[in-house]
C-alpha positions as CSV (number, residue, x, y, z in Angstrom):
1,X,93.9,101.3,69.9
2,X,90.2,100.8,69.2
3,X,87.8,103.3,70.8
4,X,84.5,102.0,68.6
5,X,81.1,103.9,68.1
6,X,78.6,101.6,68.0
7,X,78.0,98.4,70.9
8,X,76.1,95.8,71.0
9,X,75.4,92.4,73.1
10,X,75.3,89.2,72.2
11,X,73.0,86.5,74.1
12,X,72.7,82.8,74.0
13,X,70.8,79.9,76.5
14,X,71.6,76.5,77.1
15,X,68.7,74.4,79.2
16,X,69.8,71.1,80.2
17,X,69.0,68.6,83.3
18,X,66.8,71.5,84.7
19,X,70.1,74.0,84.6
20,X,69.9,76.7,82.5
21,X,73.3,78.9,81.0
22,X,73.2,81.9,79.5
23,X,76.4,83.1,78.1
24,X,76.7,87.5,77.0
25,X,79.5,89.5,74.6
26,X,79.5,92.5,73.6
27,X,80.3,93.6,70.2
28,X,81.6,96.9,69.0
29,X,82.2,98.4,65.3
30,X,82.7,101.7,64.3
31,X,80.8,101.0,61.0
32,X,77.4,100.7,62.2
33,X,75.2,98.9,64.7
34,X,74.6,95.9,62.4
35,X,78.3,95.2,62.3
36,X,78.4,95.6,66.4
37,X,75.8,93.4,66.8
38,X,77.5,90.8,64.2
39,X,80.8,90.9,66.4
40,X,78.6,90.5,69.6
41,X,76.7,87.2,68.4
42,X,80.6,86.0,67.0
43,X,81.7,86.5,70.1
44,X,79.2,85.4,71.9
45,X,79.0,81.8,70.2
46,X,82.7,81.2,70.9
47,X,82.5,81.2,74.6
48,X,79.3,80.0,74.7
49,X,81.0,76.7,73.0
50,X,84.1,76.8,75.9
51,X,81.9,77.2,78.6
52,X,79.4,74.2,77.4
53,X,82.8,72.3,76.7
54,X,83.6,73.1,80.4
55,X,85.9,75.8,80.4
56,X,85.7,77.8,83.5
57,X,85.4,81.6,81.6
58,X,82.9,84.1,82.7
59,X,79.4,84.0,81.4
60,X,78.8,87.3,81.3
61,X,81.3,90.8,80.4
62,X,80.6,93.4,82.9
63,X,80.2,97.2,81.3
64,X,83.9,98.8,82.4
65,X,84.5,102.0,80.1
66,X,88.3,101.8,80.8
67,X,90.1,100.7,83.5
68,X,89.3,97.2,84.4
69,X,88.2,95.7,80.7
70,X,90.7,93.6,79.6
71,X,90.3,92.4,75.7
72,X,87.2,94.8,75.7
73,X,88.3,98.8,73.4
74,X,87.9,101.8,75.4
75,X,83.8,101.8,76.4
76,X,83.6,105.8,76.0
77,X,81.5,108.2,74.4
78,X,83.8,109.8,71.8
79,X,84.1,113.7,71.7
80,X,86.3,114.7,68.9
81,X,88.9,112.7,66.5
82,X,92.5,115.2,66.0
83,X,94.7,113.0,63.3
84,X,95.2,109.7,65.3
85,X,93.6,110.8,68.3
86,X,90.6,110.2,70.3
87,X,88.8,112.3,72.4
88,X,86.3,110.7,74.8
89,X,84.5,111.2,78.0
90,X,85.5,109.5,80.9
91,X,83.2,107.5,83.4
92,X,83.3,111.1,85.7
93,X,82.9,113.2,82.8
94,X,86.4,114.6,82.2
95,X,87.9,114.8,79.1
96,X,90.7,112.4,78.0
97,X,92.9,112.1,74.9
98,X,93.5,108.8,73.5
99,X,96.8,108.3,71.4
100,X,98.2,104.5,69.7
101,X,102.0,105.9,69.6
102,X,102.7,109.1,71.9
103,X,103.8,108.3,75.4
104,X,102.3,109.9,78.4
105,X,104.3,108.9,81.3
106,X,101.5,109.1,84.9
107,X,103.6,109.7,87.8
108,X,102.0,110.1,90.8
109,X,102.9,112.4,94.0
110,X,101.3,111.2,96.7
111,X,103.4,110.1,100.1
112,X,102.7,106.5,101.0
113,X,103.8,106.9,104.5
114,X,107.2,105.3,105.7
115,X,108.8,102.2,103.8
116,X,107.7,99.0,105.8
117,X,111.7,98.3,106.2
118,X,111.9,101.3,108.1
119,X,108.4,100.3,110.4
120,X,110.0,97.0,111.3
121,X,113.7,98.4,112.1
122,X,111.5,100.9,114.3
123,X,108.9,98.4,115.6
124,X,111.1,95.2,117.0
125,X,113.0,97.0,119.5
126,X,110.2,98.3,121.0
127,X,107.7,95.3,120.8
128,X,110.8,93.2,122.5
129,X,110.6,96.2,125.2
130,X,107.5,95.6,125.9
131,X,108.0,91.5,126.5
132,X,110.6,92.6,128.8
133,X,108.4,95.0,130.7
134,X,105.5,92.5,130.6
135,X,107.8,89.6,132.1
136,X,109.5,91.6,134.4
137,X,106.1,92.9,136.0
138,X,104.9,89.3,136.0
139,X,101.6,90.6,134.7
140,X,100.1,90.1,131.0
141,X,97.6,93.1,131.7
142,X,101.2,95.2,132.1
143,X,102.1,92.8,128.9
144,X,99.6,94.1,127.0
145,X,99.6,97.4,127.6
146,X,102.9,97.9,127.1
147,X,102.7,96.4,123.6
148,X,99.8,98.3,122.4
149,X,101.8,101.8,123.8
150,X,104.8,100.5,121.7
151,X,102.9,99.7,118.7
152,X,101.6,103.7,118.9
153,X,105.0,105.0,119.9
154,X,106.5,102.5,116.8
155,X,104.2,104.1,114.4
156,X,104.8,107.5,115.7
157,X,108.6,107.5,115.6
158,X,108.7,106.0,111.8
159,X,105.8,109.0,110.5
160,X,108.3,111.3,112.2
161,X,111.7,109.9,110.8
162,X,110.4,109.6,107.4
163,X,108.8,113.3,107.6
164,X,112.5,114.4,108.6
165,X,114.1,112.2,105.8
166,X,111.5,113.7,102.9
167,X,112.0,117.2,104.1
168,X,116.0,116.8,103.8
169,X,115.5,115.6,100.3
170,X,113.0,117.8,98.9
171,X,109.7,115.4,98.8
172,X,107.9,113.4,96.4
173,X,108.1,116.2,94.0
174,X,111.7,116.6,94.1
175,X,112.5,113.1,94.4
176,X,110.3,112.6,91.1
177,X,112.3,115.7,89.4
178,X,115.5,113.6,90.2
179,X,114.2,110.1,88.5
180,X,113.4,112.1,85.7
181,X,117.1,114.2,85.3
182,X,118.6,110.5,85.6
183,X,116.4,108.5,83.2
184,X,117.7,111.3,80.6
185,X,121.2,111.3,81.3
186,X,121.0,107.5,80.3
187,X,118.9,108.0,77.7
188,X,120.4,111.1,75.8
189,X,118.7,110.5,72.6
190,X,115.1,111.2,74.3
191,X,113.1,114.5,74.7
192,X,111.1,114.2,77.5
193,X,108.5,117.2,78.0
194,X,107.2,117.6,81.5
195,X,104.2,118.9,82.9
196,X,102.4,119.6,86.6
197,X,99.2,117.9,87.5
198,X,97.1,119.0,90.4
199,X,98.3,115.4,92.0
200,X,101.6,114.4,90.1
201,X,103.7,115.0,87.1
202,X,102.9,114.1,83.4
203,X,105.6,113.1,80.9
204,X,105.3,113.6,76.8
205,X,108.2,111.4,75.1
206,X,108.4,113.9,72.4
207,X,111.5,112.0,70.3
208,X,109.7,109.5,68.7
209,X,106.3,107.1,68.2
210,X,105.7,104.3,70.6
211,X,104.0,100.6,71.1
212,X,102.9,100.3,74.1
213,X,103.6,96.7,74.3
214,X,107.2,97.8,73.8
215,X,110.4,96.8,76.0
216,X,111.3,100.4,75.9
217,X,107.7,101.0,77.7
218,X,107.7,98.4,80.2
219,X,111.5,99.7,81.3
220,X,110.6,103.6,81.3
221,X,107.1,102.9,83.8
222,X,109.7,101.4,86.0
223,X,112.5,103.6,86.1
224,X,110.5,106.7,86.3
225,X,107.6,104.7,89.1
226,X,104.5,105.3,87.2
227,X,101.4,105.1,88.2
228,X,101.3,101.0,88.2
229,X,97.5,101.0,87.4
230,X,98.2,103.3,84.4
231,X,101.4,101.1,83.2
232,X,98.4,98.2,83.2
233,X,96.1,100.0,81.2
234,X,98.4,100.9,78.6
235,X,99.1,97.3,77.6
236,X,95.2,96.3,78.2
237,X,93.9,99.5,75.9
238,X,96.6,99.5,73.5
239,X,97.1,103.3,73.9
240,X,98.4,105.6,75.6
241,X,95.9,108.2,77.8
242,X,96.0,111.3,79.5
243,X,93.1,113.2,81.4
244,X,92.7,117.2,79.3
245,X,89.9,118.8,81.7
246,X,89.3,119.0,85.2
247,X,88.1,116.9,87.7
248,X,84.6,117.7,88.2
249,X,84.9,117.5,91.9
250,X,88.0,120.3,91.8
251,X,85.9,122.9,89.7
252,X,82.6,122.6,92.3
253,X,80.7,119.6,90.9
254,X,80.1,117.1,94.0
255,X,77.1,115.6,91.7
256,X,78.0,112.8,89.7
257,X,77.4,112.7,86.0
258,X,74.0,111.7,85.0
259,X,72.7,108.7,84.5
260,X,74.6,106.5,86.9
261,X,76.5,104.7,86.4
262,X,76.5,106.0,82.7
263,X,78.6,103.5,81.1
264,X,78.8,104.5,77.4
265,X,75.9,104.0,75.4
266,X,73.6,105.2,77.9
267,X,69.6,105.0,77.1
268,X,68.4,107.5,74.5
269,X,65.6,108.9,77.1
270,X,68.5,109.8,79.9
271,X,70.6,111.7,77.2
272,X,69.3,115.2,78.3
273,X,69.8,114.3,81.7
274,X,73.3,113.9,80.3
275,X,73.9,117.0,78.4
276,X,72.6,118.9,80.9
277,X,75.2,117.8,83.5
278,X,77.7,118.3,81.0
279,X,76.7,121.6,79.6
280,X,77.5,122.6,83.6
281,X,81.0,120.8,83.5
282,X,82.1,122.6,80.4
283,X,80.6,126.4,81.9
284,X,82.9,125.7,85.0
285,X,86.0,124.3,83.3
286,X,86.4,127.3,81.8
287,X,88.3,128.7,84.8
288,X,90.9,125.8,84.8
289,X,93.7,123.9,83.3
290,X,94.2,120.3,83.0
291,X,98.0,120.6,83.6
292,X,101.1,123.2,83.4
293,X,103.9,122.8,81.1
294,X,107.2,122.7,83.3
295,X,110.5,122.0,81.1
296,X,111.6,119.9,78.8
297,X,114.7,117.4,79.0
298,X,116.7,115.9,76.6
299,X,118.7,116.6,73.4
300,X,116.6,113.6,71.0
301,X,114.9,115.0,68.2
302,X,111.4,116.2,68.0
303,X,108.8,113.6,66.1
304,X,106.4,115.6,63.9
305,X,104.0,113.4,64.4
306,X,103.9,113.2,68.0
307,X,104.4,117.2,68.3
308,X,101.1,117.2,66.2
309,X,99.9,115.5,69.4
310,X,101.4,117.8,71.8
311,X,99.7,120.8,70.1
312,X,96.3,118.9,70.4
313,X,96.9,118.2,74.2
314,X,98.5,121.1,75.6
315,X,95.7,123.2,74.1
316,X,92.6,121.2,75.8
317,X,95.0,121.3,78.8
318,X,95.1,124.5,78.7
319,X,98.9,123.8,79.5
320,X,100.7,127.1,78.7
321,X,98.1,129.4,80.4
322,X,98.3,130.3,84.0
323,X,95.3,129.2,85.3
324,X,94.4,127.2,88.7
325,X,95.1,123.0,88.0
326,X,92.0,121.1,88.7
């Protein structure tokens, strides 16, 4: 996990037969500028010599701060350091912690609607319905009518069977509850620790440290359906991540963070314009918590190490108090 404090970008031009390339990198160091910018030109020299030997590779690295920057560190304005952990800003101005070896698990409960094997089992009967009706009639205005009603009354009939189906067994909550139960009865030597987000549920492995280019990672994300964009950025970041304030958005704030699109560093000169949006975000966070602690499953031991992190995060979470989720 690398989550530097200091950026810099490299640049180098190539002009030849009235074509000019120009080739960018950034650089990053948590030593000092000088060292960022050394990274940078490094950086910037080696693709420079790919692309001018032809290699198709972009010529220029866009500014993500997390999700999206693959081979780039974590491009975030760090908060606070606990131990091994990191404590940045986000792009929205929410809080997250930043761990190399404790594993969050992201599951997410929103309902996706019906499964499309249930659609087409509903929607092929009634589409070869309408054929019939269309033939029979000897008219393709009848034809098409009758298609686009069973197209509606297809649709219609799957929202209401799948409704009836997540209502017998609970919902996504439930149906996330028992993933979880079963992932521990075949894993007996994990402690899982569970917690409720305002959207989903969040998952401490408690029993021991992790990598999260690990086997046991990649197998865990699956079984338990994490959040597939997450799973992704684990491997990209190195590290493991979970959000510790609200979502501005949930606590009142429909204004985004100042500047936009604020990518970390931002220009000296726009930095009140910064801390004055945030000094707002922290007044109104106040009232909230980040997640609730739930349970916790399994008979594995607890890792002092990774408790050490669970004491860091369920204080900024704000996880044992009993106040609104946001």
């Amino acid at each position: 996990m690398i989550v530097p404090k200091y950026w810099a970008e490299g640049r180098l031009q190539h002009r030849a037969k009235g074509r000019q390339i120009t080739v960018r990198r950034f650089g990053w160091s948590d030593l000092s500028l000088d060292d960022a910018q050394a990274l940078a030109d490094a950086r910037t020299r080696e693709a420079f010599e790919r692309v001018l030997a032809g290699e198709p590779l972009p010529r220029r690295e866009g500014k993500q701060p997390y999700n999206g920057a693959v081979g780039v560190p974590i491009r975030e304005e760090i908060v606070s350091r606990e131990g091994d952990c990191v404590i940045t800003r986000n792009s929205y101005g929410a809080l997250c912690l930043n761990t190399p070896n404790a594993l969050f698990v992201d599951i997410d409960l929103h309902d996706p609607g019906p499964e499309p094997a249930l659609r087409r089992k509903v929607r092929w009967p009634l589409l070869g319905l309408a054929v019939v009706i269309g033939l029979a009639a000897s008219s393709w205005l009848v034809g098409i009518v009758a298609v686009v009603v069973s197209l509606w009354l297809a649709a219609w009939i799957s929202r209401r069977i799948h409704a009836s189906r997540m209502g017998r067994d609970g919902g996504p909550e439930a149906r996330a509850d028992r993933r979880i139960e079963a992932f521990v009865e075949q894993h007996p030597d994990w402690q899982l620790r569970q917690y409720r987000t305002p959207a989903g549920i969040r998952l401490l492995a408690m029993h021991r440290a992790f990598d999260p280019h690990e086997p046991a990672v990649e197998a865990c994300f699956t079984a338990l359906q994490t959040d597939p964009v997450y799973a992704v950025m684990c491997v990209r970041q190195h590290c493991f991540r979970a959000r510790v304030s609200p979502k501005p958005w949930r606590i009142g704030i429909n204004r985004h963070m100042r500047p936009r699109p604020g990518t970390w560093p931002i220009n000296p000169e726009r930095m009140a314009d910064r801390m004055q949006w945030v000094a707002d975000y922290e007044r109104r966070s106040d009232g909230f918590a980040a997640c609730r602690y739930v349970r916790t499953l399994g008979d594995g031991r607890t890792d002092a190490g990774i408790d050490t992190v669970r004491i860091v995060h369920d204080r900024l979470c704000r996880a044992d108090s009993a106040l609104p989720l946001a």
